[in-house]
Legacy VTK file of the C-alpha trace (Angstrom):
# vtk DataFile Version 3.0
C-alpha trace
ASCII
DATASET POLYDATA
POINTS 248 float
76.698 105.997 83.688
75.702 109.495 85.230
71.988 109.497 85.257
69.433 110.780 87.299
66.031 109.196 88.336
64.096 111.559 85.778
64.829 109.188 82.241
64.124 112.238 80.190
67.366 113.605 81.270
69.532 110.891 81.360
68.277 108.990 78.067
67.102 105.377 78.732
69.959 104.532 75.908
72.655 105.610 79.031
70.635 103.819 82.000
69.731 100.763 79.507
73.476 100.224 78.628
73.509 96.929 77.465
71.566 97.114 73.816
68.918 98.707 75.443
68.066 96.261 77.576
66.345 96.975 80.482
66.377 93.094 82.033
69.837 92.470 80.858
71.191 96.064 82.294
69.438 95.604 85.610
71.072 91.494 85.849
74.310 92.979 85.206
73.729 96.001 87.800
72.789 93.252 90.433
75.571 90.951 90.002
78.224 94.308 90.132
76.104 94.762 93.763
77.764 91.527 95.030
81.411 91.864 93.919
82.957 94.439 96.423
81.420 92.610 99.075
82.466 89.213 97.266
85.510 89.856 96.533
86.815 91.372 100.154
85.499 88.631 101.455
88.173 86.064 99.077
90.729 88.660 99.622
90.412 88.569 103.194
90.844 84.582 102.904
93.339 84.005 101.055
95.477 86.707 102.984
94.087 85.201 106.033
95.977 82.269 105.055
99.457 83.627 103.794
99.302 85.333 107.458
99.483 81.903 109.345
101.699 78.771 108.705
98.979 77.076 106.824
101.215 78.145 103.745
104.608 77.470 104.160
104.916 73.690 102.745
103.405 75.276 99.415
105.348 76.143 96.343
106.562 79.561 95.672
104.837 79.925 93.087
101.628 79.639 94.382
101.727 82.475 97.038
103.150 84.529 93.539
99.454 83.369 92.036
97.606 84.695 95.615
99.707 87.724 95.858
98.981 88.431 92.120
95.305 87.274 92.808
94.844 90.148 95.634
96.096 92.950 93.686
93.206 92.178 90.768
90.570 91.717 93.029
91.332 94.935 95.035
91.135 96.674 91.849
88.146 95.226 90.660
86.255 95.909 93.952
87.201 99.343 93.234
86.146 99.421 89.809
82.365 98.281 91.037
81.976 100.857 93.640
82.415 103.047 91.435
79.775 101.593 89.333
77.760 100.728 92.567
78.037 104.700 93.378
76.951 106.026 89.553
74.285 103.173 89.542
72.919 104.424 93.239
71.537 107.746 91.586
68.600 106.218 90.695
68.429 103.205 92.479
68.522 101.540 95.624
71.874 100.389 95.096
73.031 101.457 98.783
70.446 99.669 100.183
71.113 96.744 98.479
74.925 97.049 99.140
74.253 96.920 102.762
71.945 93.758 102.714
74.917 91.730 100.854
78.133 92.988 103.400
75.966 91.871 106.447
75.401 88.335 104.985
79.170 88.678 104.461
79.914 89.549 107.765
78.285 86.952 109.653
80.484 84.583 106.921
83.484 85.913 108.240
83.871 84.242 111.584
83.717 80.807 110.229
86.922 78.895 110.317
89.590 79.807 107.962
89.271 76.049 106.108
85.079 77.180 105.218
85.946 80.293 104.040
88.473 79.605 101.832
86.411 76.742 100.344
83.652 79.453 99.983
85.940 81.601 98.210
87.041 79.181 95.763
83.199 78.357 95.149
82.842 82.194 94.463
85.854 82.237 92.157
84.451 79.568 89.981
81.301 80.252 89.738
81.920 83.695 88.277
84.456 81.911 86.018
81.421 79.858 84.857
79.783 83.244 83.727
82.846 85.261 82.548
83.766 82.215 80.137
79.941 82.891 78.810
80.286 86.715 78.329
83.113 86.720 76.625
81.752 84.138 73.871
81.517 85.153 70.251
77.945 86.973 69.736
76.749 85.428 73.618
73.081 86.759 75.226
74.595 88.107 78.106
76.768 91.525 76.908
75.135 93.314 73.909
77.589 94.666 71.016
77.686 98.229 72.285
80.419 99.895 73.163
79.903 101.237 76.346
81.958 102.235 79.483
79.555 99.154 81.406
80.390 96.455 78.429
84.468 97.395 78.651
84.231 96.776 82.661
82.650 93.423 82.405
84.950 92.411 79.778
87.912 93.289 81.246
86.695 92.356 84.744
86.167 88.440 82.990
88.959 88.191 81.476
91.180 88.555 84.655
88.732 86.117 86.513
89.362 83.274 83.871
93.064 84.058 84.433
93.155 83.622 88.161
90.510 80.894 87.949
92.396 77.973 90.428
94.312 80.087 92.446
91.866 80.049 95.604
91.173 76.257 94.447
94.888 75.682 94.494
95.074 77.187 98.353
91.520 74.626 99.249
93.996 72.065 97.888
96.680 73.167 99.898
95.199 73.083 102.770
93.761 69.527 102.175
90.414 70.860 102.956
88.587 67.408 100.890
86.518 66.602 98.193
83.717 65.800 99.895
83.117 69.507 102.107
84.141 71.933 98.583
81.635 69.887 96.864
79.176 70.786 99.013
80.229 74.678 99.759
80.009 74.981 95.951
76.627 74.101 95.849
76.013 75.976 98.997
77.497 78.674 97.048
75.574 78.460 93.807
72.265 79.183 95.432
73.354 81.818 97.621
74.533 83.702 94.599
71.646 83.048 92.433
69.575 84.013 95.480
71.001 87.292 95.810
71.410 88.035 92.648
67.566 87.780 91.843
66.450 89.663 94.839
68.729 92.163 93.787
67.501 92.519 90.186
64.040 92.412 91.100
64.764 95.262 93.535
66.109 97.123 90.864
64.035 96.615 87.909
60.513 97.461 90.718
62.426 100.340 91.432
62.466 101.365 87.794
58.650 100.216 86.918
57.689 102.216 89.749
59.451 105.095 88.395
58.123 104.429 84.980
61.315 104.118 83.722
60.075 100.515 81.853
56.964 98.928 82.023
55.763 95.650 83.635
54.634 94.169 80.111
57.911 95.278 78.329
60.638 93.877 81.012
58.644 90.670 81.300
58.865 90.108 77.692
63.021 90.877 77.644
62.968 88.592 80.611
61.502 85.804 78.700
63.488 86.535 76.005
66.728 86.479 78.055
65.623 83.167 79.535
64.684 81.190 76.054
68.339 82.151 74.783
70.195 81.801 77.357
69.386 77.796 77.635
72.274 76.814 76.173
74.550 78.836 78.350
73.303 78.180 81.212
73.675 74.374 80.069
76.995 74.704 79.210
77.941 76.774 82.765
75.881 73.465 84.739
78.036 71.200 82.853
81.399 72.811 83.695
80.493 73.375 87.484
79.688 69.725 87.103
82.996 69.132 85.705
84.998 71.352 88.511
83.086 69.385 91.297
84.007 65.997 90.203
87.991 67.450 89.637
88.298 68.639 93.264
90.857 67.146 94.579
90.254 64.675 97.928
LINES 1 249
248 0 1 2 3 4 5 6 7 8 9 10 11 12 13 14 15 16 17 18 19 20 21 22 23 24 25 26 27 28 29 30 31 32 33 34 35 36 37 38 39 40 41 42 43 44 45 46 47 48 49 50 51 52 53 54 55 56 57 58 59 60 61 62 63 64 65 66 67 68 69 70 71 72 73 74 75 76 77 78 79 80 81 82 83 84 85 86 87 88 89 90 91 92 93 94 95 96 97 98 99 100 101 102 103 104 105 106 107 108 109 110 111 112 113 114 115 116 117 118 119 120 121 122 123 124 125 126 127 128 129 130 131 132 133 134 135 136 137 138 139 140 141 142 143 144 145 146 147 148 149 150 151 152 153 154 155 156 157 158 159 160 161 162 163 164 165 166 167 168 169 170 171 172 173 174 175 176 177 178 179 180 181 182 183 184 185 186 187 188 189 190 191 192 193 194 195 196 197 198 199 200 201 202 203 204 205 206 207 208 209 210 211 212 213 214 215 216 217 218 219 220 221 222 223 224 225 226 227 228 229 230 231 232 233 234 235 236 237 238 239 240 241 242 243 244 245 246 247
């Protein structure tokens, strides 16, 4: 993704990665904004918590699954700064960076019970859109095969595999039904809050560039929106799902 902010020497088919799709490239760009932040902020939990005594009635193997859990996300917060730092050439993707790892650090005084229950909200929720990516012919990813489409897929993958870990340590810790429930949902709009002031940052950024116009990304936004109905009914129904399985 080396581009520059003039599009006739990049080629929008490089800065529009995903099919050519300026909406659905920009969505993707904002959501890679929040994962280093993100994803210190679980790793920094969940060590948080193999540093005290809060761990040492659980089994073996579950400080194997945190351990394990640590490594990937380390390595996925490197693999999005990197993106973060190819997509900041031409846009505000610094900017934006710094927005999301203040909100995180005012999160990371709470008490080590919140956090991890935020933590595990985080991990599921981007379970809920990894298991949609990586469905047969979904709306999200387009069928290119590009250096973007190979991170997400990989990147979703690992989340589905490490999906209860940081549920497993909220359960651990006895933390209740009744307080994850409601840090999920807590969760869920922070995320979706973030995310779309990030993407709108992004794609005004490119408008005012002329990089896409107005008329053109509101159309692939509509688009987007229409077929992605489904989805996002099928994501509702399995955060619905993990919210009623918490354990008490």
């Amino acid at each position: 993704m080396n581009t520059s902010s003039n599009p006739a020497a990049t080629g929008l088919h490089t800065l529009w990665w995903n099919d050519g799709d300026a909406f659905r490239s920009r969505l993707f760009d904002a959501i890679s904004l929040l994962l280093p932040c993100g994803e210190h902020f679980v790793v920094t939990a969940v060590n948080d918590w193999l540093n005290t005594n809060s761990h040492s009635s659980c089994t073996p193997q579950l400080q194997y699954e945190v351990q394990r859990l640590v490594r990937e996300e380390q390595t996925h917060s490197r693999a999005h700064r990197l993106y973060n730092e190819r997509m900041a050439t031409h846009a505000p993707a610094q900017r934006l960076e710094q927005r999301i790892e203040s909100a995180m650090q005012q999160m990371a005084v709470w008490t080590l019970p919140t956090r991890i229950a935020f933590a595990a909200a985080f991990e599921q929720l981007t379970v809920l859109l990894a298991e949609q990516v990586l469905r047969p012919h979904n709306v999200w990813l387009g069928q290119n095969d590009t250096q973007q489409t190979r991170l997400w897929q990989w990147h979703c993958q690992e989340e589905i595999e490490h999906r209860y870990v940081v549920q497993d340590v909220a359960d651990a810790m006895k933390i209740g039904k009744r307080r994850c429930a409601l840090i999920f949902l807590v969760a869920a709009c922070y995320l979706f809050t973030d995310i779309t002031f990030a993407l709108a940052s992004l794609l005004w950024t490119d408008i005012r560039a002329q990089r896409v116009g107005m008329v053109r990304v509101s159309l692939q936004a509509v688009s987007f929106t229409i077929r992605a109905i489904p989805s996002l009914l099928r994501m509702a129904g399995a955060g619905l799902r993990h919210v009623v399985m918490i354990k008490s």
